[in-house]
C-alpha positions in Angstrom: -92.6 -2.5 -21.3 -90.6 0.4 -19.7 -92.3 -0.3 -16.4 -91.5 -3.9 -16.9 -87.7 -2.6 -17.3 -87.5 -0.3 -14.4 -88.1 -3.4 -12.4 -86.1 -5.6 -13.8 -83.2 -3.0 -13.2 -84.2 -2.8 -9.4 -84.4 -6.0 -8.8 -80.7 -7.0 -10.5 -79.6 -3.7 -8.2 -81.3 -5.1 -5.4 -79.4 -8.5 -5.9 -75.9 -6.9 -6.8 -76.2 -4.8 -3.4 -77.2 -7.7 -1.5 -74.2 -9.4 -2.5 -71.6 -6.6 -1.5 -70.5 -6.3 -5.2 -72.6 -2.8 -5.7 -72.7 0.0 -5.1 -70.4 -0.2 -2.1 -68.5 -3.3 -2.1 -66.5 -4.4 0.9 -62.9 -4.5 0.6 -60.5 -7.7 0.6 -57.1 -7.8 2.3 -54.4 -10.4 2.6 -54.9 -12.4 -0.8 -58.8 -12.1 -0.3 -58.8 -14.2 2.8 -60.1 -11.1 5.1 -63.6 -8.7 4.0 -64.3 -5.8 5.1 -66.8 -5.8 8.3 -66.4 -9.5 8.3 -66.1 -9.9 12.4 -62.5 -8.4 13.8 -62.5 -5.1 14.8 -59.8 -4.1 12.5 -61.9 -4.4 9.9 -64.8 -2.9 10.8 -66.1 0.7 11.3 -65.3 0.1 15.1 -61.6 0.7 14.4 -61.9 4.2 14.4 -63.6 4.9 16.9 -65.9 7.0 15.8 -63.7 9.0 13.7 -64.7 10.9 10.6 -60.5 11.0 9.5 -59.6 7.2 9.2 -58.5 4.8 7.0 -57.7 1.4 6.2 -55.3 0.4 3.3 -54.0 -2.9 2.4 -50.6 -4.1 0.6 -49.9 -7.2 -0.5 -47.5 -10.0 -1.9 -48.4 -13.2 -2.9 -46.8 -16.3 -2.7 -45.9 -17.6 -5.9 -45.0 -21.6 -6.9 -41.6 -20.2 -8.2 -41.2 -17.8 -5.2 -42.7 -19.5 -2.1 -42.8 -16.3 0.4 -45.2 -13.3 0.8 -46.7 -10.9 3.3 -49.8 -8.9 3.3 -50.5 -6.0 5.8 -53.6 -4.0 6.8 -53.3 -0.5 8.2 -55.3 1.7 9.9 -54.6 4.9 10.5 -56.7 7.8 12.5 -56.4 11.6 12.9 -58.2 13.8 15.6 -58.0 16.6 18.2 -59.4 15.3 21.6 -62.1 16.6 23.0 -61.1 16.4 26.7 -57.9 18.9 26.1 -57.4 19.8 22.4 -54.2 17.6 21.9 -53.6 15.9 18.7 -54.4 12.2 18.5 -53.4 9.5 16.0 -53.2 6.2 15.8 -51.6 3.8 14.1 -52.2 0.4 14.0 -51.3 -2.8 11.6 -52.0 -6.5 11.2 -49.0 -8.6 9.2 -49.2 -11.8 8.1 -45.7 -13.6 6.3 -45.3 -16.7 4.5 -42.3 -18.3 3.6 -40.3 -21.1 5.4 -38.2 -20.9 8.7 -34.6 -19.2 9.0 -31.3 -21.6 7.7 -29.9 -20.5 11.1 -30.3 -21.9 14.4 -30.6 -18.5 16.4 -32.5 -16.6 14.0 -35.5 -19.7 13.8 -34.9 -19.5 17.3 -35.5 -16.2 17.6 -38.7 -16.0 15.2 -40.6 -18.9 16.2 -39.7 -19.7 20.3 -39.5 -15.7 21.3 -42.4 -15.1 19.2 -45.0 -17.6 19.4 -44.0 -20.4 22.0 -44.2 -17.6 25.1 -46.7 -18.1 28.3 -49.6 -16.5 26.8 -49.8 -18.7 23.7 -52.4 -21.4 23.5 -52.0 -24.2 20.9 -54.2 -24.0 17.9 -57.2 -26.0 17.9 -58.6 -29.4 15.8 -54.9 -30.3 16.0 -53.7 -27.7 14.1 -49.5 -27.2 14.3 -49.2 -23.9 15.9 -50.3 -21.4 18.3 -52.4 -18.5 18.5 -53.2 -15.5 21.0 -55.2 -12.3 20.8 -51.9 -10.9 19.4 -51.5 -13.1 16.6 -50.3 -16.7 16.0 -48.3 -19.5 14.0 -49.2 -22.3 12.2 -46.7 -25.0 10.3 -48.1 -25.8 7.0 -48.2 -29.5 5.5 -45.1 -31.3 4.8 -46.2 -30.5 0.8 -45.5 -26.9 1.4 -41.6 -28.0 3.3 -38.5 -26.5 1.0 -36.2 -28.5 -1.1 -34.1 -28.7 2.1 -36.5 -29.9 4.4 -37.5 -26.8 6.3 -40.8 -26.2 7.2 -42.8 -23.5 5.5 -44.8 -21.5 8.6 -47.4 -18.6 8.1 -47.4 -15.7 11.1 -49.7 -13.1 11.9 -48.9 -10.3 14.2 -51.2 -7.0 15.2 -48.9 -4.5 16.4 -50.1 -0.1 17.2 -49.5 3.2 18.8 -51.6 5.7 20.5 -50.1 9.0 20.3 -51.4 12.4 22.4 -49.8 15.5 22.6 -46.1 16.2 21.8 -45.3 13.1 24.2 -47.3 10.7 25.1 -47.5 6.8 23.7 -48.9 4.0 24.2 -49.1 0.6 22.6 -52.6 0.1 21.1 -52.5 -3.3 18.9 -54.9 -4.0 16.5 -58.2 -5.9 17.4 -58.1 -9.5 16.1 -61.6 -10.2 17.8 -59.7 -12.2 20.4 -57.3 -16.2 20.3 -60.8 -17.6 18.9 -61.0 -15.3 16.1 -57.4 -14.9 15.5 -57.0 -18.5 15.2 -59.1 -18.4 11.8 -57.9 -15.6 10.2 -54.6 -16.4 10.4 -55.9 -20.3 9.2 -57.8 -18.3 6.5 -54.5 -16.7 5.4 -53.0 -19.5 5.4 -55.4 -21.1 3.1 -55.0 -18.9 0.6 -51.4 -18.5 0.8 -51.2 -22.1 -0.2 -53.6 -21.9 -2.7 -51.2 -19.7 -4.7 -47.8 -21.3 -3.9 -49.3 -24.0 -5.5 -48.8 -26.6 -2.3 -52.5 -26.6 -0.9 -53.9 -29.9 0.7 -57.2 -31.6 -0.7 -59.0 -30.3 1.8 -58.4 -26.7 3.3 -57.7 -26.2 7.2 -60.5 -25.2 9.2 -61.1 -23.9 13.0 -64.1 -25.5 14.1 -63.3 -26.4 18.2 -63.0 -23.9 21.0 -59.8 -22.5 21.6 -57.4 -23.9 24.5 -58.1 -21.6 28.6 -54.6 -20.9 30.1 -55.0 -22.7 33.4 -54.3 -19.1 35.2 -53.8 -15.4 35.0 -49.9 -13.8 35.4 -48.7 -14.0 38.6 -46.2 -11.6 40.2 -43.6 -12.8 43.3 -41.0 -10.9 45.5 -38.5 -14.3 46.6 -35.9 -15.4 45.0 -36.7 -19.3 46.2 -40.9 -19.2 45.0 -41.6 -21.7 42.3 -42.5 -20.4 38.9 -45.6 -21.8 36.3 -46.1 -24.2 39.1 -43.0 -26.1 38.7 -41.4 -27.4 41.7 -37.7 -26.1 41.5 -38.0 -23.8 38.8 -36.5 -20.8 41.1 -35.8 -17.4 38.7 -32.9 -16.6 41.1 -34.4 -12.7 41.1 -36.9 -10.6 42.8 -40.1 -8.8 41.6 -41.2 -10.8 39.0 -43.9 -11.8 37.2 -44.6 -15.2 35.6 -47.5 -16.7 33.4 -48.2 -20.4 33.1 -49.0 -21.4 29.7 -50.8 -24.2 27.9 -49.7 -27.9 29.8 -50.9 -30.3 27.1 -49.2 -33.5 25.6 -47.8 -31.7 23.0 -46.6 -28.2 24.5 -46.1 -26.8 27.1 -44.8 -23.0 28.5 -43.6 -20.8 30.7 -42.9 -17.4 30.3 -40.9 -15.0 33.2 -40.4 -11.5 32.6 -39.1 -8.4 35.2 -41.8 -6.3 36.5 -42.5 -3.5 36.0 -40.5 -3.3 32.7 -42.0 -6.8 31.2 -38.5 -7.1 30.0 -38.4 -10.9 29.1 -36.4 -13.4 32.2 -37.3 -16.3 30.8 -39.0 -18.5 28.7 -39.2 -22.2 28.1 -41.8 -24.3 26.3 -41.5 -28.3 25.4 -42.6 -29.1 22.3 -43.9 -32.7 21.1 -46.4 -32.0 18.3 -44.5 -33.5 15.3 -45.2 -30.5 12.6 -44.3 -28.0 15.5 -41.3 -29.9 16.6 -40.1 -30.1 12.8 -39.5 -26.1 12.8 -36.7 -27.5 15.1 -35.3 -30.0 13.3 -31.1 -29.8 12.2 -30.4 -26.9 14.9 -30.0 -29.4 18.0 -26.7 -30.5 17.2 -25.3 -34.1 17.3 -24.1 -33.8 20.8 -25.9 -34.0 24.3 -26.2 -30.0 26.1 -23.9 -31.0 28.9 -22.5 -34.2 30.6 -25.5 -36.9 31.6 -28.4 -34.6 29.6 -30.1 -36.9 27.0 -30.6 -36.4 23.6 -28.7 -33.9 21.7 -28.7 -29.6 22.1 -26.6 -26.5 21.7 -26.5 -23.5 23.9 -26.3 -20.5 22.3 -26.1 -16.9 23.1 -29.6 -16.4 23.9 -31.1 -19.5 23.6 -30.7 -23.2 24.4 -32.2 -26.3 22.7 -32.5 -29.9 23.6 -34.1 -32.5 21.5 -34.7 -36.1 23.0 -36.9 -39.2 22.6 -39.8 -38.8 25.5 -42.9 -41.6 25.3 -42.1 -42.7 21.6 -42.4 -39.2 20.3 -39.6 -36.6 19.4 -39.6 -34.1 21.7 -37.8 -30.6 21.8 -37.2 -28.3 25.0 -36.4 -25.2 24.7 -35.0 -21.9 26.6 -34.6 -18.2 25.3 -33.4 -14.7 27.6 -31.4 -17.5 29.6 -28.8 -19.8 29.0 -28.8 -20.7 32.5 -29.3 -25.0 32.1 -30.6 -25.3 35.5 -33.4 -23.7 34.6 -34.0 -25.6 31.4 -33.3 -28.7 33.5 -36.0 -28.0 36.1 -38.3 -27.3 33.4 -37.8 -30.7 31.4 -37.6 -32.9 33.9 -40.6 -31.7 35.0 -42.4 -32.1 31.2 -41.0 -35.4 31.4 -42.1 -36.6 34.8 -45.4 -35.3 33.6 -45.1 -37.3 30.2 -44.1 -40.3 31.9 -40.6 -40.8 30.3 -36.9 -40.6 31.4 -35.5 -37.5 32.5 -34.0 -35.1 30.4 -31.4 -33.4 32.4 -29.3 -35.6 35.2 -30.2 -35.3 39.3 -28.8 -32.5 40.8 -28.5 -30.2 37.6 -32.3 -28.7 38.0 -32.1 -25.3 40.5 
């Protein structure tokens, strides 16, 4: 009987191990949609590098059906002397996910959702998913059951953000590894999922990933004249010298362009056309009731650092935006060209593109 025991015992350890529940089990972050050694390199072994003094610590707040909004951040920290001259290393490195609807004001939605997720190196999520995703991090616009009592869109962002520090000096940036657009793309639809879940507003069926993830059609490009085309857009001249440029996706429903100054990477310009109805909604009320400028169609605003023009293009609402600029002959070169692509009117009249 005791023999009988002792394996019974095993074999219920053996099962429990098996299942990561004992002795050691894995670790959950961001409302339990991440695990512990579950693909990412941030949450495996490998983000230490091999280093005995690391950790990884989560914190966390829901979402809530009375109080819509949360964030949940992983952090991973390491400690060592280098080998090569005895310096003191550390790094510091975090993945952030929020959820909670987009800014009242035009500028600051603006400023969230075109400067940080509509810029060159963006791809659009896959399986028709609102949003878009890089090895950085990504958006995505939740359902129209998760929208607030004012009609704004409720959107769920993930960013991966580090330092390397060695010696009394020197840093680096040294982002957290999401595993790449591919892998990025379902955690932050995994996040998402659960973030749902507890604000009470999650479909029937949860999102999935489940096709491969949009190629940019090239690598950054740098040019020295002022009168070179940029993203491959006839017209669309920067004005400025020693630059560097990155076409982003050209689809039906978005496309971008980002400029930035080399060798600083100080952001130029950017401009993206967006026609995917959830995405486009993020836009909605901030386009004013007026057209940008004489013989533009549609109605926009320019603001301080950004400009916004929202228009009918092929039967489908369609929003065109600019940020770093307010310069509308950029904007205009950019649209018309969307819209010549899109086969519909022109945005912007002749002569105002440059």
């Amino acid at each position: 009987m005791i023999s009988a025991l002792v394996l019974v015992l095993a074999g219920t350890g053996l099962g429990t191990w098996a299942a990561d529940t004992w002795p050691w089990p894995r670790d959950r972050y961001c409302w339990g949609a991440w695990q512990e050694d579950s693909g990412p390199g941030f949450l495996g072994d490998e983000a230490f590098d091999d280093v005995d003094d690391g950790s990884r610590t989560g914190k966390q707040t829901a979402p809530t059906r009375e109080r819509p909004t949360g964030r949940c951040d992983v952090t991973i920290t390491s400690n060592y002397k280098s080998s090569y001259d005895g310096d003191k290393v550390s790094t510091d490195q975090q993945v952030s996910v929020e959820y909670g609807p987009v800014p009242k004001t035009a500028e600051a939605r603006l400023a969230m959702v075109h400067d940080g997720f509509l810029g060159g190196d963006m791809v659009p999520l896959p399986d028709g998913l609102p949003g878009t995703v890089n090895g950085r991090g990504g958006l995505l616009v939740l359902p129209e059951s998760c929208d607030t009592q004012d009609g704004r869109p409720t959107v769920v962002t993930m960013q991966a953000s580090g330092t390397y520090t060695s010696g009394p000096s020197y840093v680096q940036n040294d982002p957290a590894d999401l595993g790449g657009a591919r892998q990025a793309a379902e955690l932050l639809v995994a996040a998402a999922n659960r973030g749902m879940a507890a604000a009470g507003c999650a479909p029937d069926e949860p999102l999935k990933v489940s096709s491969p993830v949009y190629d940019l059609p090239g690598d950054r490009e740098r040019i020295f004249s002022t009168s070179d085309d940029v993203c491959g857009i006839r017209g669309l001249h920067p004005g400025t010298e020693d630059i560097e440029y990155q076409t982003g996706a050209v689809t039906r429903d978005l496309q971008t362009c980002s400029v930035r100054g080399d060798p600083d990477g100080v952001p130029y310009l950017q401009l993206a056309m967006v026609a995917q109805p959830r995405l486009a909604a993020v836009f909605d009320g901030i386009a004013g009731e007026r057209p940008a400028a004489r013989g533009w169609r549609g109605t926009g605003t320019i603001g301080e650092e950004h400009a916004i023009v929202r228009a009918d293009c092929a039967g489908r609402t369609t929003v065109f935006l600019m940020g770093a600029s307010t310069d509308l002959g950029h904007l205009a070169a950019f649209a018309n060209a969307a819209t010549a692509r899109l086969r519909c009117a022109p945005i912007a009249p002749k002569g105002a593109a440059r």
